[in-house]
C-alpha positions in Angstrom: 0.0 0.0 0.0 1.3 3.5 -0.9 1.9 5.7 2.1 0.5 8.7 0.1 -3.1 7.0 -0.5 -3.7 6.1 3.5 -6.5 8.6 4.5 -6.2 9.9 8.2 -8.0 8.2 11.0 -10.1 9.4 13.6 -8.7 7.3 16.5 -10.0 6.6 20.0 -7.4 5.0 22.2 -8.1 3.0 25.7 -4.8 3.0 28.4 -3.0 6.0 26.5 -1.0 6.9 29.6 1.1 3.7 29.6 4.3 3.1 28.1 3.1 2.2 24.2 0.2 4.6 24.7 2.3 8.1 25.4 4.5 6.9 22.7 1.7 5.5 20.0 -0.3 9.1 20.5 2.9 11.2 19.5 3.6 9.3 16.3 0.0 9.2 14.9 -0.5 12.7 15.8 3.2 13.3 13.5 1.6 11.7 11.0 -1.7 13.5 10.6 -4.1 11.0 12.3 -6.9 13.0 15.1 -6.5 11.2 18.3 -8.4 11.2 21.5 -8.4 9.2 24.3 -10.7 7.2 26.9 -9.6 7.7 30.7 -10.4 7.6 34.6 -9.4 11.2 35.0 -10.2 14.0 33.4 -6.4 15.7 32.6 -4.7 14.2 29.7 -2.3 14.9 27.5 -1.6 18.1 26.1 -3.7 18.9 22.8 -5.4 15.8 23.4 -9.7 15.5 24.2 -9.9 13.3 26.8 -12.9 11.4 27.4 -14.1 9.5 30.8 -15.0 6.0 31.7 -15.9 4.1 34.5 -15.2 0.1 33.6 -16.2 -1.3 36.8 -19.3 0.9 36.8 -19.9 0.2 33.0 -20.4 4.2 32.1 -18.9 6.3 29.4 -19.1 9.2 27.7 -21.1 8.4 24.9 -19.6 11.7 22.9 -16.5 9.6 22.8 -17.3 8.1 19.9 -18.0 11.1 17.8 -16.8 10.3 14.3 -14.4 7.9 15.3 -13.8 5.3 13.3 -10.4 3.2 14.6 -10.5 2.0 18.3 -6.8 1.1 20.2 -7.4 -1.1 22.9 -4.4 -1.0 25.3 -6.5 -0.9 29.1 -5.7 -3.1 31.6 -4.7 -3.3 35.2 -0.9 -4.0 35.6 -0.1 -7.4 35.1 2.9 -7.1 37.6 1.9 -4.3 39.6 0.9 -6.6 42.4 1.2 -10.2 43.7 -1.7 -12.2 42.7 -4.1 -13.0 44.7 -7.4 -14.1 44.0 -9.0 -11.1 44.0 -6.0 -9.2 42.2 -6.2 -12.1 39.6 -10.1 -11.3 39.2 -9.1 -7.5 38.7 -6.6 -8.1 35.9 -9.1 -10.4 33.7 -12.2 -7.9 34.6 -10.0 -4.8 33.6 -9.7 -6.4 30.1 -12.7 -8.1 29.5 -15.2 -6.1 30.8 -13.4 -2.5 29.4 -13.8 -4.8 25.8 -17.2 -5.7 26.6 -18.4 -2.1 27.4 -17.1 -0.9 24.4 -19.0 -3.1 22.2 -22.2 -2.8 24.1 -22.0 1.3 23.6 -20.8 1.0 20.2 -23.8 -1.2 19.2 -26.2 0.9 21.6 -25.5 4.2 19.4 -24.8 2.6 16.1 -21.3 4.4 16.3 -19.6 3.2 12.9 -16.4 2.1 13.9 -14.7 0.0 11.3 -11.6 -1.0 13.3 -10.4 -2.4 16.5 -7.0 -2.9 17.3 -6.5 -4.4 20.7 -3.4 -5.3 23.1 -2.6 -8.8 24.2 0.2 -10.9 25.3 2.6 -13.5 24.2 1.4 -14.7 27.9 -1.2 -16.4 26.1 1.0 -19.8 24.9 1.4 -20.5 29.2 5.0 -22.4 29.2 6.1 -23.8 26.4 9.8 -24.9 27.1 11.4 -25.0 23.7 8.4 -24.9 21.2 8.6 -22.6 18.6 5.2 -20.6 18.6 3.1 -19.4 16.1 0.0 -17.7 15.9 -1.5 -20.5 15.4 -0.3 -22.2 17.7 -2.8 -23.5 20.6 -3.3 -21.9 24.0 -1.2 -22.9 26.8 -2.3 -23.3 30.7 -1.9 -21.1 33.8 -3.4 -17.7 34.3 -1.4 -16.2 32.4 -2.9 -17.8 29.3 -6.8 -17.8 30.9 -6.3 -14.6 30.8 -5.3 -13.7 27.4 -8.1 -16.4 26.6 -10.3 -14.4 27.7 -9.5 -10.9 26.9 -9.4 -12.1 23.1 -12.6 -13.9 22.7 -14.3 -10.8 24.3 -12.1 -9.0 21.8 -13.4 -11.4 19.0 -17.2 -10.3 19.3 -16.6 -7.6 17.2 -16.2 -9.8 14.5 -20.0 -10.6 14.9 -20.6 -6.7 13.9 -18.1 -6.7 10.8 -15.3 -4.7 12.8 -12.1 -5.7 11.5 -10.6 -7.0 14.7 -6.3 -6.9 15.2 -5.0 -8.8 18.4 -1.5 -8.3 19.2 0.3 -10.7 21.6 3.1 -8.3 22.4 6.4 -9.6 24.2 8.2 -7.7 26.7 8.7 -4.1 25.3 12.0 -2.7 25.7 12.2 1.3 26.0 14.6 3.7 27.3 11.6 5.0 29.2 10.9 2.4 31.8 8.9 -0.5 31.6 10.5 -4.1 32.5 13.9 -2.9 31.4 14.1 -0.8 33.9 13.0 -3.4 36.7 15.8 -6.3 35.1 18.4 -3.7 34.8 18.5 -2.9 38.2 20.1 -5.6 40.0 22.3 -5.6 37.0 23.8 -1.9 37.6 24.2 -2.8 41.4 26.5 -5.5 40.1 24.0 -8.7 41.3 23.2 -9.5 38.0 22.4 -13.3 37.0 20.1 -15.2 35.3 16.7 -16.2 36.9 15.6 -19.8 37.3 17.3 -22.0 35.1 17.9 -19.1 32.7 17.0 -21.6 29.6 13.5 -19.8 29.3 12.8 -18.2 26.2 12.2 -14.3 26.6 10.0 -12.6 23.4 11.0 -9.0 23.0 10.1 -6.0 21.1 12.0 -2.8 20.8 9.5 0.0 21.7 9.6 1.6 18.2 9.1 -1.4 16.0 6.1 -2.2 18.1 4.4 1.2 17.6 5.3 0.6 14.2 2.9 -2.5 14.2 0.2 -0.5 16.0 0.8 2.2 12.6 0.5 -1.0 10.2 -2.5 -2.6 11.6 -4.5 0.8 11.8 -3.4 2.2 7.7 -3.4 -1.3 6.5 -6.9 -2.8 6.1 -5.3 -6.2 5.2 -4.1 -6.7 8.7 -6.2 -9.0 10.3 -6.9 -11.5 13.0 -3.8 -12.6 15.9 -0.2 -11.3 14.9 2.9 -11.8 17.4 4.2 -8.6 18.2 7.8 -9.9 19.2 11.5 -9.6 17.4 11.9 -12.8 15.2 14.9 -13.5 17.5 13.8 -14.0 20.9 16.6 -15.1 23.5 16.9 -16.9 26.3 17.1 -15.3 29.9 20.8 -15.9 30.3 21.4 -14.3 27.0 19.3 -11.6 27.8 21.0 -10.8 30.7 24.6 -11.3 29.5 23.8 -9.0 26.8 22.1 -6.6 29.3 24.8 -6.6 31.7 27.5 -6.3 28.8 25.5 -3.0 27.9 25.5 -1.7 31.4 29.6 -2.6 32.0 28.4 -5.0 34.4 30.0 -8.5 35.2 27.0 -11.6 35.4 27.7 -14.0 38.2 28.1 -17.7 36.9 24.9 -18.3 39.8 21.1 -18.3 39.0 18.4 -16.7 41.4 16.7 -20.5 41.8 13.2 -21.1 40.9 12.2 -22.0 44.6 13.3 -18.5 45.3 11.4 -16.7 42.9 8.4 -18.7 43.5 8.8 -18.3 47.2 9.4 -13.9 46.7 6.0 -13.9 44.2 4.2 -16.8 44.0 2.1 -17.7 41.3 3.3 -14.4 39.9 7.0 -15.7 39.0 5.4 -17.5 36.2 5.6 -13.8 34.7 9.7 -14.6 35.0 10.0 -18.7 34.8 7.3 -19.5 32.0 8.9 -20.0 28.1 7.5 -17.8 25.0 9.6 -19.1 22.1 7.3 -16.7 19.7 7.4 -16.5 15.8 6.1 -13.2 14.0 5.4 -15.7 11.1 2.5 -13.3 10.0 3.7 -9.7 10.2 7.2 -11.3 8.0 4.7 -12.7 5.9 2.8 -9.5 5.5 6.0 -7.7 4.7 6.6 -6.2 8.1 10.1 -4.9 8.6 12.1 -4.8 12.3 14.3 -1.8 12.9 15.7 -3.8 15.5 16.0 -7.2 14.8 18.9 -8.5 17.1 19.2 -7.8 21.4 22.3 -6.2 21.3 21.4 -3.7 18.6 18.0 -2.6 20.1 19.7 -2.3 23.7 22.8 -0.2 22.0 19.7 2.2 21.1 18.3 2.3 24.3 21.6 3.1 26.0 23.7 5.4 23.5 21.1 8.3 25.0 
């Protein structure tokens, strides 16, 4: 498709204060889209209209959908922010499903025409899947992790019923100079502690920050995007490598020790599985769509992030 012949969007965007939301809004903004967003709170982003929702209360503003035509789906209650427990667990699905679910019941309440949904998931989807190279197609794993993603997509998927074209993207672990879980692994690693986590063997899916926004630009100016993509490099590493790269980034020594399993799962519980479980992901359908990685390789997209 020719650059020149994609008309501007009118794009309403769910979770815009979060790491790929700040970053998504200032790139589609550059590139002539109109953008607003869906929030808790009333203040927003500069230059940005800023429209409230209450998912646990099922409200919204109903003039959020004014002339829209493109949703981005990013909302959802931190998937680390707090060790699971039951109720936390609850929260996590609910903040997905239910922010989906009330989107689709307004949208289908007022008739709003929206032709496009592009929604957030997670590589946690496949559950632990030791060395198995993963493809879109590839069945659903076990654990939370994965009922949750289970979840959050089929309520994503009932847009297909209304003739939305529907984009999931089961995004890896996004690495930005601007926080996120870089931040949180290189910090043991600058106070010279740094060592791989459990047996280190587990596969780690990555994405640089820009090529991922880059996806989000694809899937909304490309109307032949459609269905499940892996949002991850095609070169995923394992946790040693990741944190021998890391730590050779940082002028940091690795210790020839690993933080043991019974450790981690001791310090967080179920929620290690975030750490411990395997993602060996293939982005079999955005190379086969023609998709393009800035930063293909660890060491090149972490020689980004720290040359600034």
């Amino acid at each position: 498709m020719n650059p020149e012949t994609i008309s501007n969007k009118n794009i309403l965007i769910t979770g815009a204060s979060g790491l790929i939301g700040t970053r998504l809004i200032k790139n589609l903004l550059e590139k002539g889209h109109k953008v607003s967003i869906l929030s808790r709170q009333s203040s927003g982003i500069k230059g940005i209209t800023v429209f409230n929702w209450d998912v646990e209360r099922q409200l919204i503003d109903l003039n959020a959908f004014d002339g829209i035509d493109t949703i981005i789906h990013l909302a959802g209650a931190g998937i680390a922010d707090k060790r699971w427990t039951k109720q936390r667990k609850q929260e996590i699905i609910n903040s997905r499903v239910r922010s989906t679910q009330l989107l689709y019941h307004t949208i289908e309440a007022i008739n709003a025409p929206i032709k496009t949904i592009i929604s957030a998931s997670a590589v946690g989807y496949y559950g632990d899947r030791n060395d198995e190279i993963l493809y879109e197609w590839s069945e659903a794993g076990s654990g939370f992790l994965a009922d949750c993603c289970k979840q959050w997509e089929a309520a994503v998927d009932e847009g297909l019923k209304s003739g939305i074209r529907v984009v999931k993207l089961r995004i890896g672990m996004v690495l930005s100079k601007h926080g996120g879980a870089l931040s949180e692994l290189a910090r043991p690693v600058n106070f010279f502690i740094g060592t791989p986590l459990g047996s280190g063997k587990q596969w780690m899916p990555w994405i640089h920050l820009t090529d991922l926004v880059s996806i989000f630009e694809k899937a909304i100016e490309n109307p032949d995007f459609t269905g499940t993509f892996n949002a991850s490099t095609p070169f995923p590493v394992t946790n040693y490598e990741f944190t021998k790269i890391l730590a050779n980034k940082l002028f940091r020594p690795v210790w020839p020790v690993n933080v043991p399993e019974f450790i981690l799962k001791a310090m967080l519980g179920e929620m290690s599985s975030v750490i411990l479980n395997s993602n060996r992901t293939s982005p079999q359908k955005l190379m086969d769509m023609g998709f393009h990685f800035r930063y293909q390789g660890l060491d090149a997209a972490l020689s980004e992030i720290y040359s600034h």
